[in-house]
NUTORDO-143886 format. One record per residue (C-alpha): x negated, y negated, z; residue number from 1. Coordinates in Angstrom, 2 decimals, always signed. Layout:
% residues N
{pt {X,Y,Z},NUM} ...
END
This chain:
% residues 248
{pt {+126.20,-51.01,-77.21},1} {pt {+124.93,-54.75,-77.55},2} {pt {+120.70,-54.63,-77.94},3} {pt {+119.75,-58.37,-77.50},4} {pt {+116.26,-59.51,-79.10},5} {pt {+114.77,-62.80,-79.23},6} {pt {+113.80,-64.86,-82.05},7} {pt {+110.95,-64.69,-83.67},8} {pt {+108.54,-68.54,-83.69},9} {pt {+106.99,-66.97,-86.82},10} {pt {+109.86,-66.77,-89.48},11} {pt {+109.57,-65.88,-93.63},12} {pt {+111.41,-67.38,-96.00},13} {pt {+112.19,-67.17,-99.47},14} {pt {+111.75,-69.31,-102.68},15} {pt {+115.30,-68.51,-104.28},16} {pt {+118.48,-67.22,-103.67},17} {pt {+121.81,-68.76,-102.09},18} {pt {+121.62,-71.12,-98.94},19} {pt {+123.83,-71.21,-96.27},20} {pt {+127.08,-70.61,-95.63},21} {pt {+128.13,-71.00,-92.29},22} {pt {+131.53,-69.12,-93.06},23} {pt {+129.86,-66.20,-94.03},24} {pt {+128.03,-65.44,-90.01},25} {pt {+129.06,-64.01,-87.56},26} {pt {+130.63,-64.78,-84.20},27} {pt {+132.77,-67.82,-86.46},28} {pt {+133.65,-69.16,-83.00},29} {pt {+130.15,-70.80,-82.49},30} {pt {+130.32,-72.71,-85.65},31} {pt {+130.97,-76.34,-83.88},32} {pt {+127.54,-75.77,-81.87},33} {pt {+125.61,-74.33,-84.95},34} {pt {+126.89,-77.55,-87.09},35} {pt {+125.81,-80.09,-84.01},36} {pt {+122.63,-78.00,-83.38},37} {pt {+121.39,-78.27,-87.07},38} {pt {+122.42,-81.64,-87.69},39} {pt {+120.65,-82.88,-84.67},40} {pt {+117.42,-80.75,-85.09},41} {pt {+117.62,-81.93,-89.05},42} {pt {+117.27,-85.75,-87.55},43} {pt {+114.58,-85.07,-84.89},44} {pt {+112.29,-83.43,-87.62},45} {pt {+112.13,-86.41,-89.87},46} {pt {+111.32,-88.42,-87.05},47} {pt {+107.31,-89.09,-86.39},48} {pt {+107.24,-87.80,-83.00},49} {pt {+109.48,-84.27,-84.06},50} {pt {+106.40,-81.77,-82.87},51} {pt {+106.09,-83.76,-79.31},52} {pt {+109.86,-83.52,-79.26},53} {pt {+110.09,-79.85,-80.15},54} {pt {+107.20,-78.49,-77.89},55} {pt {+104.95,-77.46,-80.95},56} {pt {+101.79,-78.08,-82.65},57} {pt {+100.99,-80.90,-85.03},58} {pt {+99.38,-78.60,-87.38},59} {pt {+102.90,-77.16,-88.40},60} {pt {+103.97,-79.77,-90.80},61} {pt {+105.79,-77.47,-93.01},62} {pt {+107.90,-75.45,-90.54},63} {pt {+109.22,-78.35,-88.82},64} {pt {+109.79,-80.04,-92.60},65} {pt {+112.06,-77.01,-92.98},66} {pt {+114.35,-78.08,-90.78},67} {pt {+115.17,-80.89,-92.75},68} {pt {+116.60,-78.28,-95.50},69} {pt {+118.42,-76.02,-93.43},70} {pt {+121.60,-76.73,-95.86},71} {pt {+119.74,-76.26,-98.87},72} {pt {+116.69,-74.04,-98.21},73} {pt {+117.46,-70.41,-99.39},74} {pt {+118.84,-67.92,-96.66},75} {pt {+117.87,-64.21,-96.76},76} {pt {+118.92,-61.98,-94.38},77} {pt {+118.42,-62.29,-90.65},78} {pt {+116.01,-59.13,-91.09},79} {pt {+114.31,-60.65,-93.23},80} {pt {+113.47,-63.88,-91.70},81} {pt {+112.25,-62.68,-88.30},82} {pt {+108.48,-61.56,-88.46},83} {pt {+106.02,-61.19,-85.71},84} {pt {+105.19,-58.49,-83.05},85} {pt {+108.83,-57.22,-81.71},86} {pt {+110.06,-57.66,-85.58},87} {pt {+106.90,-55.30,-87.05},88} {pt {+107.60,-52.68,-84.51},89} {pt {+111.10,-52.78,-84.96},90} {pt {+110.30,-52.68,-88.98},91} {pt {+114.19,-53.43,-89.57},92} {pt {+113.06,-53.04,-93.76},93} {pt {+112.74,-49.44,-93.20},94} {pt {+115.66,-47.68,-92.01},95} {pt {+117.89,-45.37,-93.37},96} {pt {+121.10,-46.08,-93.80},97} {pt {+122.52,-44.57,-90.84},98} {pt {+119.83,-46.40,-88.54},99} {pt {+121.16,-49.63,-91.27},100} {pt {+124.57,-49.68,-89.97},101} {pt {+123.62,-49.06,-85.83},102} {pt {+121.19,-51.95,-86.39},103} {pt {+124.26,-54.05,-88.21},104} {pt {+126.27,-52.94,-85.42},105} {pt {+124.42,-53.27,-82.45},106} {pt {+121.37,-55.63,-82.50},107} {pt {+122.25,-58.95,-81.63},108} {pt {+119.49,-61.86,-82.33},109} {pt {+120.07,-64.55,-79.62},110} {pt {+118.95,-67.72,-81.34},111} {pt {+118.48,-71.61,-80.47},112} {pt {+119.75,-73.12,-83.91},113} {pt {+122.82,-70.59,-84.40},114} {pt {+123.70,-68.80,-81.07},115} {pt {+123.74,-65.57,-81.83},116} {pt {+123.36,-63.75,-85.31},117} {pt {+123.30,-60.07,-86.70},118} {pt {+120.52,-58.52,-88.69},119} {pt {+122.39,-58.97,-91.94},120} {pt {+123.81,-62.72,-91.26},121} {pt {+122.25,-64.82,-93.96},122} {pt {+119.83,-67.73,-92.29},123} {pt {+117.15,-70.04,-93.30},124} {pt {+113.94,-69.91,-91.83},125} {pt {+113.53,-73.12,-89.04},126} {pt {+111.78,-73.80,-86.08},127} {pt {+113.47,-74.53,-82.58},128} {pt {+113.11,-72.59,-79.61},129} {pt {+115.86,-72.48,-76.55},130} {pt {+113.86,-74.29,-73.93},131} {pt {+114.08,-77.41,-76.05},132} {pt {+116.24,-80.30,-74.98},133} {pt {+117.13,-81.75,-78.12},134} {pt {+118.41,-85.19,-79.01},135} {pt {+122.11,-85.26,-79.48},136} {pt {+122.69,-82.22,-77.99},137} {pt {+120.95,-81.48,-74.71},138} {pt {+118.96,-78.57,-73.14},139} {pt {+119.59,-75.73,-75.82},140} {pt {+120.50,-73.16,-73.71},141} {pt {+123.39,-75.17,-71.93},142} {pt {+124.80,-75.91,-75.50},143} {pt {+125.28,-72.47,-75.67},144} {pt {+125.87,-70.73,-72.55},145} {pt {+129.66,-71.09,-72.38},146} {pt {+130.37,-70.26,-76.14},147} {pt {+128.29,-67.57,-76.09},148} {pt {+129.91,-66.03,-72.83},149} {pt {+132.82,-65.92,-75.13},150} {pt {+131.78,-64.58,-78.11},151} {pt {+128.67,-61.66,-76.30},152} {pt {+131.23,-60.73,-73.68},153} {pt {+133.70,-59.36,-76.37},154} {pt {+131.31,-57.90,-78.81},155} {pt {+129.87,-56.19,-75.75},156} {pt {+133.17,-54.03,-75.32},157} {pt {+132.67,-51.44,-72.72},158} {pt {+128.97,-50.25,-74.08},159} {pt {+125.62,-50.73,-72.47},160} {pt {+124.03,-54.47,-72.66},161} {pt {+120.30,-53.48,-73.57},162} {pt {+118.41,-56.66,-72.77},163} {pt {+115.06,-57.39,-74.58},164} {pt {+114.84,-61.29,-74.00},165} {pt {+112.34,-63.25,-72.76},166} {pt {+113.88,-65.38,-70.02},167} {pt {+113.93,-68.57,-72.03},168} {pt {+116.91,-66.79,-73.96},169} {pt {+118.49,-65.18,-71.07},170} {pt {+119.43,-68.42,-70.05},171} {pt {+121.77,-69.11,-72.83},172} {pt {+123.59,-66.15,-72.00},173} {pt {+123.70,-63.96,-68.62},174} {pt {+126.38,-61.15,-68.65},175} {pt {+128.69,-61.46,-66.00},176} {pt {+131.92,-59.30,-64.23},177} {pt {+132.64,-56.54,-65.44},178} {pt {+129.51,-56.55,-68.52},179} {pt {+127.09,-57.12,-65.73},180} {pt {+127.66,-53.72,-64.52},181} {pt {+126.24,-52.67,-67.48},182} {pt {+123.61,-54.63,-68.44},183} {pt {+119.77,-53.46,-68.98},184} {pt {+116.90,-55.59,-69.29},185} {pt {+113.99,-53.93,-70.60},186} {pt {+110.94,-54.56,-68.97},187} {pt {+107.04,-53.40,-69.82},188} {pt {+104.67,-53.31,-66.84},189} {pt {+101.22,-54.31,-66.98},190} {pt {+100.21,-55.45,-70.55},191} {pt {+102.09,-58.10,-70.93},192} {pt {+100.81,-58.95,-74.52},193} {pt {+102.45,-55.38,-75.37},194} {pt {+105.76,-56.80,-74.23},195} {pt {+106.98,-57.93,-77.64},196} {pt {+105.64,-54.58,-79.21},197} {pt {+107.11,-52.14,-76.62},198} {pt {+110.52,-54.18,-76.94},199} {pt {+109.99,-53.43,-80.82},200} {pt {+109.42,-49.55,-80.52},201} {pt {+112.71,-49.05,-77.54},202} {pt {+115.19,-51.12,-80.14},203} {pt {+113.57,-49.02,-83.17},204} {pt {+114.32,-45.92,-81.17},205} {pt {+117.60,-46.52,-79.97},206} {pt {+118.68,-46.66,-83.98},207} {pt {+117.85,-43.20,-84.47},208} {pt {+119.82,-41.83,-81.54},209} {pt {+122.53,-38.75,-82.20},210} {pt {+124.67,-40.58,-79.37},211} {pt {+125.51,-43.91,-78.64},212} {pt {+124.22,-43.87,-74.50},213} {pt {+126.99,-45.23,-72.53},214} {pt {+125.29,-45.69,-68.75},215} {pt {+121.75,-46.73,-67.71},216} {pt {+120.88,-43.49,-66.78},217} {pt {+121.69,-42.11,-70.05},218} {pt {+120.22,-44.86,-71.64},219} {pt {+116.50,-43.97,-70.20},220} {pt {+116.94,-39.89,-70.48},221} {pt {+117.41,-40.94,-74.06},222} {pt {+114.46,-43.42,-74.39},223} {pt {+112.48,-40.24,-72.04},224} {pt {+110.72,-38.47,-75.35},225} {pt {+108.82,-41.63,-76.50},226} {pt {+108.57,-43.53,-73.41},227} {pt {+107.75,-43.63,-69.57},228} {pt {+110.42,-44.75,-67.78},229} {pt {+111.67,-45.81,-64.68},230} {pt {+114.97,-47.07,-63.91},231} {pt {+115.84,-49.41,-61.03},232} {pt {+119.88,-50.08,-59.80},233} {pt {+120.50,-54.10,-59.65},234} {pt {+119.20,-55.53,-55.93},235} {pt {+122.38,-57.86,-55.79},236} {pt {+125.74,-58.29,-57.39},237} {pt {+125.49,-59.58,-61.04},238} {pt {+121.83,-58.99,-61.26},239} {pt {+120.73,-56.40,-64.20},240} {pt {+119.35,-52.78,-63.69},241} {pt {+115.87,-53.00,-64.79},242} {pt {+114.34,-50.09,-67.07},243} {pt {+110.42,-50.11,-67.01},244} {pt {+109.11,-48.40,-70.78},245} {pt {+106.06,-48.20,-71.40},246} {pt {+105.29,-46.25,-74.78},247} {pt {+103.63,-42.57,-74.95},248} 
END
């Protein structure tokens, strides 16, 4: 099983401890694009007009200075880095070690500055989002889209694709053939500022599963006991099955 999250725009960091190593992530393959993407966004935030060019507020002088020191600037853990509403509900610092290695295993964090990272790959904290075309490189998500077809199609394997992205990510990646089949997106109805959270509890839940589900419709009997769910087949060919949660 593949669970897909989103970034985080919030992001901690740390004042010691080893920087990064690019050898050291995972899915090696995208290293090319993660070397042009921080390289590029390392230029545009030294430049004056860096918040105009990367679609955020002039008040965050120090997380777009950060990206100047993505070489340098210490890099916890993944799990560490990613804060915010999805990332408290998820509360990835609390698991035990069983729920450790699913998480390790299966959560895949789809990201504009390095593609696509685990929970225990080794990052600095920066600020770029996917729907930014940036100088050098281009619209984010077409930088990645065909490396990362690559790279999520085989890590998928023949287990579920459990999508909680928000549509700016999808479009790096979009399962196709075979993985499309099998793909998820998890949707909350209504309260849309409970999104992040809901997405949050349903990863957090999956992790303490006995079984590892291995079709949609196992996927919501098992999500049943915490959430209410309804499950709807794709409409076309290549479009996702849709799973409504909403929590209990």
């Amino acid at each position: 099983m593949l669970v897909l999250l989103p970034p985080s725009e919030s992001k901690t960091g740390r004042l010691r401890g080893r920087s990064l190593d690019l050898d050291t992530l995972s899915f090696a393959a995208l290293r090319p694009q993660r070397e042009a993407a921080i390289a590029a966004v390392a230029a545009v935030s030294a430049r004056e007009d860096a918040h105009a060019v990367l679609g955020v507020s002039p008040n965050l002088v120090e997380e777009v200075a950060r990206n100047t020191r993505l070489t340098t600037a210490p890099a916890p853990p993944a799990a560490d880095v990613y804060s915010g509403v999805l990332y408290d509900a998820l509360d990835l610092g609390d698991l035990t070690p069983g729920q450790r290695r699913r998480a390790n295993r299966w959560i895949v964090v789809v990201s504009a500055l390095f593609g696509a990272v685990r929970p225990s790959d080794r990052i600095p904290p920066y600020r770029l989002s996917m729907a930014v075309n940036l100088p050098g490189v281009g619209p984010l998500a077409s930088h990645w889209r065909e490396a990362l077809d690559a790279e999520l199609t085989e890590a998928a394997g023949d287990g579920l694709v459990v999508d909680c992205r928000s549509s700016t990510y999808t479009a790096a990646w979009t399962p196709s053939g075979d993985v499309a089949r099998r793909w998820v997106q998890i949707r909350v109805p209504g309260a849309t500022h409970m999104a992040k959270h809901t997405r949050g509890l349903v990863t957090r839940h999956l992790l303490g599963v006995d079984r590892e589900p291995r079709t949609p419709a196992a996927l919501a009997r098992v999500l049943e006991p915490a959430f209410e769910v309804a499950l709807t087949a794709p409409t076309k060919a290549g479009a996702p099955w849709v799973l409504d949660a909403t929590a209990r």
